[in-house]
VEXDREN-2710 file (C-alpha; in Angstrom, 1 decimal):
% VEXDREN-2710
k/r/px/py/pz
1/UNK/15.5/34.2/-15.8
2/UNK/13.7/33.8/-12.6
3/UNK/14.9/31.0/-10.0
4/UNK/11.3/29.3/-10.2
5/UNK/12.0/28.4/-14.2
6/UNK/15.2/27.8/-14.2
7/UNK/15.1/25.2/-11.5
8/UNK/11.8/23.7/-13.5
9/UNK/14.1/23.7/-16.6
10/UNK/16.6/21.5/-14.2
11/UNK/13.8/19.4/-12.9
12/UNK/12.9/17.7/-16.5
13/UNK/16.0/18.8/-18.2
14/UNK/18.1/15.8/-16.4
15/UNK/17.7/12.3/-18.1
16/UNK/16.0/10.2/-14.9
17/UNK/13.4/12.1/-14.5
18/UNK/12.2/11.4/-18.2
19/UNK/13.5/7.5/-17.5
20/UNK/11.9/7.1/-14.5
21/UNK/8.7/8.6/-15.3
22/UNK/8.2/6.8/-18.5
23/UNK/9.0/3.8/-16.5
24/UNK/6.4/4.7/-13.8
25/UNK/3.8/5.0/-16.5
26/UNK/4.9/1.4/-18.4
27/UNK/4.7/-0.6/-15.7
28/UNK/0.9/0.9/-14.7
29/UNK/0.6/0.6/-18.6
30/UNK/1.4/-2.9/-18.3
31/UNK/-0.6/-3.8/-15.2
32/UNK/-3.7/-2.6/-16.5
33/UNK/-3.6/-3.9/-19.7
34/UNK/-2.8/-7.5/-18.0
35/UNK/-6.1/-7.0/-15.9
36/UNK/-8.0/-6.2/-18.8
37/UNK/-7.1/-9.2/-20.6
38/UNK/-7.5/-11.4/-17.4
39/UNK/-10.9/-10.6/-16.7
40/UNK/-14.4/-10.8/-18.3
41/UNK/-18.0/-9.8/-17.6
42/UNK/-20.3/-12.1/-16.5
43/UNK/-22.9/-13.3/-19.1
44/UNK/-26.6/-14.3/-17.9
45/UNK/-25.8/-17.7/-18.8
46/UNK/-22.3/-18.3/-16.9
47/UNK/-23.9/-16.5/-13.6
48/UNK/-27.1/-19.0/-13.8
49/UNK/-24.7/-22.0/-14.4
50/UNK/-22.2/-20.4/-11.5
51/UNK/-25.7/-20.8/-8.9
52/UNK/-26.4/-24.0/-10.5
53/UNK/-22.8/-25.7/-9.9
54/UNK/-23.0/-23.6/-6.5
55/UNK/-26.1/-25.4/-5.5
56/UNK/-25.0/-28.8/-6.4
57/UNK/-21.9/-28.5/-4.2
58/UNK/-23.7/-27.5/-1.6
59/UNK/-25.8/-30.6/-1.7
60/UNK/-23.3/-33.3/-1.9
61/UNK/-21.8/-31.6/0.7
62/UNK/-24.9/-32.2/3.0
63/UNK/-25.2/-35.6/1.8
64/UNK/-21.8/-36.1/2.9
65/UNK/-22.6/-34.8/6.3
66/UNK/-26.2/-36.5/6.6
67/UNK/-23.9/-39.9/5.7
68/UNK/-21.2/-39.3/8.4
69/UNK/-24.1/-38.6/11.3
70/UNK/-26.4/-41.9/9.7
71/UNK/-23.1/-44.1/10.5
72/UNK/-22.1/-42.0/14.2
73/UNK/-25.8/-43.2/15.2
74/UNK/-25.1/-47.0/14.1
75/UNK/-21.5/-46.7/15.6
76/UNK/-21.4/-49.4/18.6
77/UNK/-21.0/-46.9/21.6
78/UNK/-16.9/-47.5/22.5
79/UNK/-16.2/-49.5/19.7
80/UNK/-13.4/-48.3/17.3
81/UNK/-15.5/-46.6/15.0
82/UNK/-17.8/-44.5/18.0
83/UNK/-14.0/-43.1/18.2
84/UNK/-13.9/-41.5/14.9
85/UNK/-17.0/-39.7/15.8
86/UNK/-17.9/-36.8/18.0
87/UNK/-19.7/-37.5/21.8
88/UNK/-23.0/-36.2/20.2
89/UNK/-23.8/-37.3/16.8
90/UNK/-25.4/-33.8/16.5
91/UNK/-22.2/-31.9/16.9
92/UNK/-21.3/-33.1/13.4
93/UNK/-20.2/-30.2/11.1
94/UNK/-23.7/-29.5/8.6
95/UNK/-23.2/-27.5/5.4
96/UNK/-25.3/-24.4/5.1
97/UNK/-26.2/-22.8/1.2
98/UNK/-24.5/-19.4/3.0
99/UNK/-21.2/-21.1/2.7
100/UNK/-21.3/-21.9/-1.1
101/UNK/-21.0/-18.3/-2.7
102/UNK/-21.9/-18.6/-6.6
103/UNK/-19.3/-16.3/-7.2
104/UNK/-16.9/-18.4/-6.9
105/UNK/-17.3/-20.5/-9.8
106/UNK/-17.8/-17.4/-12.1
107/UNK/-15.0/-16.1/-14.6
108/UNK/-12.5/-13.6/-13.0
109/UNK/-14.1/-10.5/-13.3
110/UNK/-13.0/-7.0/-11.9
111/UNK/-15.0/-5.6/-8.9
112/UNK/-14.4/-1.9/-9.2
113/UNK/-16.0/-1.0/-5.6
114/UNK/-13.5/-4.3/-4.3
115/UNK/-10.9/-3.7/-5.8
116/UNK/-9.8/-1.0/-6.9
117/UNK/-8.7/0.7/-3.2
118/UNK/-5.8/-2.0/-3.8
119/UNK/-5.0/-0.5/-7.4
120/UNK/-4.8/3.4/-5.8
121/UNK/-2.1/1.6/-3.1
122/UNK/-0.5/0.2/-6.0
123/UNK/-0.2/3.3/-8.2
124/UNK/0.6/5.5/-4.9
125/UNK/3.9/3.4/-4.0
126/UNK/4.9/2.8/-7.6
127/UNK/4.7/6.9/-7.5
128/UNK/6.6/7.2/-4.1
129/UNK/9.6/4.9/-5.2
130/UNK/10.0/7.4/-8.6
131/UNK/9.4/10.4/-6.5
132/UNK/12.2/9.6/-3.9
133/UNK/14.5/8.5/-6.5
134/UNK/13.7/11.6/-8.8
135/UNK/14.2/14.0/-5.5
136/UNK/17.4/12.8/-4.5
137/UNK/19.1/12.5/-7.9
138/UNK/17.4/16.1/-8.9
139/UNK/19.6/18.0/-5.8
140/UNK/22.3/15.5/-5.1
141/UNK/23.7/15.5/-8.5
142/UNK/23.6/19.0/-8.4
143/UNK/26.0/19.1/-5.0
144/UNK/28.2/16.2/-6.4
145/UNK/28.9/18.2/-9.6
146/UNK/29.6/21.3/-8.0
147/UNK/26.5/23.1/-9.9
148/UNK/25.3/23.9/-6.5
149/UNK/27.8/26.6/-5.8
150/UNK/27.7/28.4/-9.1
151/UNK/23.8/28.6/-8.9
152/UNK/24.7/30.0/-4.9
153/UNK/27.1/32.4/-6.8
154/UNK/24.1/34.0/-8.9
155/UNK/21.5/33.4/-6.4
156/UNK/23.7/34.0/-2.7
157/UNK/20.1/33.2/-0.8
158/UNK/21.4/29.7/0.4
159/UNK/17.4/28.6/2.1
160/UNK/15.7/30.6/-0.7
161/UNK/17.4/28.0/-3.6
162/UNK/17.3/25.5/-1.4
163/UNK/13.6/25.8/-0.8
164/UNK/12.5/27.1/-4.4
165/UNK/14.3/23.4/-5.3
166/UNK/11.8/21.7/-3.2
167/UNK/8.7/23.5/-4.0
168/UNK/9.5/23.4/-8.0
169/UNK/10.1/19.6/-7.4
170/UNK/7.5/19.0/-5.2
171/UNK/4.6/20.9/-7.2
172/UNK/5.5/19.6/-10.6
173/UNK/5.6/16.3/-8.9
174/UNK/1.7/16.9/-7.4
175/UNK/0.8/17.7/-10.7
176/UNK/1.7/14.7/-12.4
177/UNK/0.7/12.2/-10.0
178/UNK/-3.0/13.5/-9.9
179/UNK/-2.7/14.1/-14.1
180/UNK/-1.8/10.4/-13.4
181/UNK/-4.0/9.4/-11.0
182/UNK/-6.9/10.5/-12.7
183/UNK/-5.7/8.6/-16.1
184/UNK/-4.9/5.3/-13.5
185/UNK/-8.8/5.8/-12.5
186/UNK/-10.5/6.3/-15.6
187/UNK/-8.7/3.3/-17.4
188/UNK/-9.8/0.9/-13.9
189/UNK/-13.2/2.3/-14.4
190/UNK/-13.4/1.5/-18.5
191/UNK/-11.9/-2.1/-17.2
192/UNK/-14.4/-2.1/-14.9
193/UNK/-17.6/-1.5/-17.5
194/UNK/-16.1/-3.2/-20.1
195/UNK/-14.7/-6.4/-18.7
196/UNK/-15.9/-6.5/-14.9
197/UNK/-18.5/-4.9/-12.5
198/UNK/-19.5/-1.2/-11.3
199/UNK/-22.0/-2.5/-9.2
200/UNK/-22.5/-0.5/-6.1
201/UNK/-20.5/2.4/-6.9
202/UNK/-22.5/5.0/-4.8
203/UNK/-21.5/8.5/-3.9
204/UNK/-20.0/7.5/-0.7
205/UNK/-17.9/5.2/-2.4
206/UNK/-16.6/7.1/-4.7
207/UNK/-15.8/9.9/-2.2
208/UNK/-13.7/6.9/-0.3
209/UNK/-11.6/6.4/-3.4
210/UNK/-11.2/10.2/-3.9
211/UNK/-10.1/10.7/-0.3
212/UNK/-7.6/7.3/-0.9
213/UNK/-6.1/9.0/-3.4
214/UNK/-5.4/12.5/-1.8
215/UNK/-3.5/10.5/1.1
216/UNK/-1.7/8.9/-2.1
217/UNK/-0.8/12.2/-2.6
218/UNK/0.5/12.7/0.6
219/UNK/2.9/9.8/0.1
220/UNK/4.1/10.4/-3.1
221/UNK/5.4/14.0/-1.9
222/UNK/6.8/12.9/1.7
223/UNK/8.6/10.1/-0.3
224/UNK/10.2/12.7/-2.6
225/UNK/11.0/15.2/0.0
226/UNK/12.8/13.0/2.3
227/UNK/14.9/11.9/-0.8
228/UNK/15.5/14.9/-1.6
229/UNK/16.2/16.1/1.6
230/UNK/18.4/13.0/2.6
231/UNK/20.4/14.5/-0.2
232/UNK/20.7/17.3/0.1
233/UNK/22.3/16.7/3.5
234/UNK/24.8/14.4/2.0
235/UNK/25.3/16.5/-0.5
236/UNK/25.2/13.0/-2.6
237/UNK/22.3/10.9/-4.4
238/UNK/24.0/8.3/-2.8
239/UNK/23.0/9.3/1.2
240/UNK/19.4/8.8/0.3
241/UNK/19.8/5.5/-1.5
242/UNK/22.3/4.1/1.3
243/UNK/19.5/5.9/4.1
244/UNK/17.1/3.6/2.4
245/UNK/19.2/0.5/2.9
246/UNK/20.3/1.6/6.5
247/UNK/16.8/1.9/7.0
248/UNK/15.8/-1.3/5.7
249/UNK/18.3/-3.3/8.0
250/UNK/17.1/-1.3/10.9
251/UNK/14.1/-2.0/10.7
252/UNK/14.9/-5.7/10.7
253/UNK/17.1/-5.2/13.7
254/UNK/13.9/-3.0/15.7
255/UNK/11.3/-5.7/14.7
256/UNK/13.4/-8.5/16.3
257/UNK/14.7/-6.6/19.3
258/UNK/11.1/-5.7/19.7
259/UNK/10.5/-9.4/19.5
260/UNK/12.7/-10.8/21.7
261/UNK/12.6/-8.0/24.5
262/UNK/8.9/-8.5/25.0
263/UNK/7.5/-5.1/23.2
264/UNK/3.7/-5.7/22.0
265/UNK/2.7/-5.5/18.6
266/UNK/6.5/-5.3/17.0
267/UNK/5.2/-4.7/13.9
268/UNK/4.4/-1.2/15.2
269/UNK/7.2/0.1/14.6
270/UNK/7.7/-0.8/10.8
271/UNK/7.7/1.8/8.4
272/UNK/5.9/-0.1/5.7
273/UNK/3.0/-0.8/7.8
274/UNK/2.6/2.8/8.3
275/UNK/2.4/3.8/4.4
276/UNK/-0.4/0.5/4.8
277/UNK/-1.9/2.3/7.5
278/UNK/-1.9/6.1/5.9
279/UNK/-3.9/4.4/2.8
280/UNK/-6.1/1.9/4.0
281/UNK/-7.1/4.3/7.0
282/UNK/-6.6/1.7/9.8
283/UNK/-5.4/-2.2/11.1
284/UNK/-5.7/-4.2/13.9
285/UNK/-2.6/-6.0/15.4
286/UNK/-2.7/-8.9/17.5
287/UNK/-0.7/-9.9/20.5
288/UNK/-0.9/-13.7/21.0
289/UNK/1.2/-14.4/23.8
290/UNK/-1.8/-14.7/26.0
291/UNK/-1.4/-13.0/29.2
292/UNK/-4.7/-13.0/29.2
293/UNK/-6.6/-15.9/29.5
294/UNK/-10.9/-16.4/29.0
295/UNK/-12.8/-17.8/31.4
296/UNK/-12.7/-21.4/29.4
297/UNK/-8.9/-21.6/30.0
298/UNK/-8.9/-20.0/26.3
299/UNK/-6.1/-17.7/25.0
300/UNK/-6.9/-14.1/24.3
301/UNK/-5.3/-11.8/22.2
302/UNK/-4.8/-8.3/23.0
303/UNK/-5.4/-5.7/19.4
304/UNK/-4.1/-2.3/19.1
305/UNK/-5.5/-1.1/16.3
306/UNK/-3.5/1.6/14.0
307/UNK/-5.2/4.6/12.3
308/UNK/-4.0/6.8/9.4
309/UNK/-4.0/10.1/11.9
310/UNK/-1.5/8.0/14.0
311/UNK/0.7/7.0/11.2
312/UNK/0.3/10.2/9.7
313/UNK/1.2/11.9/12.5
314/UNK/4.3/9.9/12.8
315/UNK/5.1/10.8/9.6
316/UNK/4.7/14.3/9.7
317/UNK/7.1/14.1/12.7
318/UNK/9.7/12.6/10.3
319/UNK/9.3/14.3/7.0
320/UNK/9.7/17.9/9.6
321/UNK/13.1/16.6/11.4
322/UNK/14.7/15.4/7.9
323/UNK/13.4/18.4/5.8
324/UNK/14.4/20.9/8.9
325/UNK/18.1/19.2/8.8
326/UNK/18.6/19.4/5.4
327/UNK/17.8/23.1/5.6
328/UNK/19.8/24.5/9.2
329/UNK/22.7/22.3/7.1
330/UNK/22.1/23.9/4.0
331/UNK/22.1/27.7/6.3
332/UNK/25.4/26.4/8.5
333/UNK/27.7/24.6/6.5
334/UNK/30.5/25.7/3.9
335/UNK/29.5/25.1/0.6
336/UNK/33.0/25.2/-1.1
END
């Protein structure tokens, strides 16, 4: 039996991988059956009465103002009531029909082009959880149980096992999250005809979403190789879950160090906000402790603004130093 099939065999032989992936596709199961039954399409009728309600708040809301500027111009000038009101009468706050968006008085109804970039971040880190979990049980069991030196027994080629594990893992692992990504789509788009709106859902758009999921992808498989990895170089499922709370508190203990040491933008240099970076291609951070100040005495934040090649590039970096460990230990150390 060749190495490739017999770690395959392994892979989906072992009881959490069936668990975790039937619990992976209940929960999206779940989610989108909840949004189905939560929204509805707009009929004629409840988007006429939605700009009908939409205008009449808008003009109480000017008869409101026109009523508060009627009684500034009758307030005596430094009387009690002139107080309440602004130096010029004119300066008093007017409604415009911009500000009162029918939409919002319509049912809840799913926006595919809106929405949907949310439910590919949602499905990619519902993936990335499974995959890391799957990745480190999948080779730390098999060093906890000692498995790991009979296979090296039949197979001596310590980086060859070691590696055929990680591609099997990692290529069955592709395949099912796209086999699932493109089920997650298709039911968001019949939710989306049926019960919401596919309204401008041009080519480009649709290219966006396609190019969102790839880098969902991408996470899903660094998640599951650094578990894996992590693993492997504990030679224990346990390293990767206890890596994951180490890394949790340290983050903590970076962002307020950050904090209190005077570091810009802290929230640089949290993990999560990377993965929020790699799939929503970019955010702006703001630094309000106002070095800066305008011309009007104003204070001005300073942005840095985070791209997905930055935080990719970061974790590139990462997933290659924990990989690269996990192999030169896997070559070095004794395996008894």
């Amino acid at each position: 039996m060749s190495l490739v099939r017999a770690e395959t065999r392994r892979l989906f032989r072992r009881r959490l991988t069936s668990v975790l992936l039937a619990g992976v596709v209940l929960v999206l199961a779940a989610f989108a059956a909840g949004t189905f039954v939560s929204n509805e399409k707009a009929t004629p009728a409840q988007v006429a009465a939605a700009k009908q309600q939409a205008e009449r708040q808008y003009q109480e809301a000017a008869a409101d103002a026109e009523v508060e500027k009627v009684r500034c111009l009758a307030a005596a000038p430094g009387s009690a009531e002139a107080a309440k009101f602004p130096s010029n009468c004119a300066d008093i706050y007017t409604p415009r029909p911009s500000e009162f968006e029918y939409v919002w008085y319509l049912p809840e109804t799913f926006e595919l082009r809106d929405e949907f970039p949310d439910m590919i971040a949602l499905f990619a880190l519902l993936m990335a959880a499974a995959a890391y979990l799957i990745g480190a049980t999948f080779v730390g069991a098999e060093w906890h149980s000692g498995a790991m030196m009979n296979l090296l027994l039949w197979r001596p080629q310590r980086l060859v096992v070691l590696g055929t594990k990680l591609g099997v893992f990692l290529g069955w692992l592709a395949g099912v999250t796209v086999l699932l990504g493109a089920a997650w789509a298709g039911a968001f788009r019949l939710i989306a005809e049926f019960r919401g709106d596919t309204g401008g859902m041009t080519s480009g758009v649709w290219q966006s979403f396609g190019l969102m999921g790839l880098r969902g992808v991408g996470l899903v498989l660094a998640a599951g190789a650094i578990g894996f990895a992590l693993a492997s170089l504990g030679r224990h499922t346990g390293m990767a879950l206890g890596a994951l709370i180490g890394l949790t508190a340290v983050q903590i203990g970076v962002y307020v160090l950050a904090g209190f040491s005077g570091f810009r933008f802290p929230e640089a240099y949290l993990v999560p906000l990377w993965g929020y970076v790699w799939m929503y291609q970019r955010e702006v951070l703001e630094d309000w402790s106002c070095d800066g100040m305008t011309a009007g005495g104003d204070c001005a934040a300073e942005t840095f603004t985070m791209t997905w090649q930055m935080a990719g590039v970061g974790s590139a970096v990462v997933l290659a130093v924990v990989v690269g460990a996990a192999m030169w230990a896997m070559r070095v150390r004794d395996v008894n």
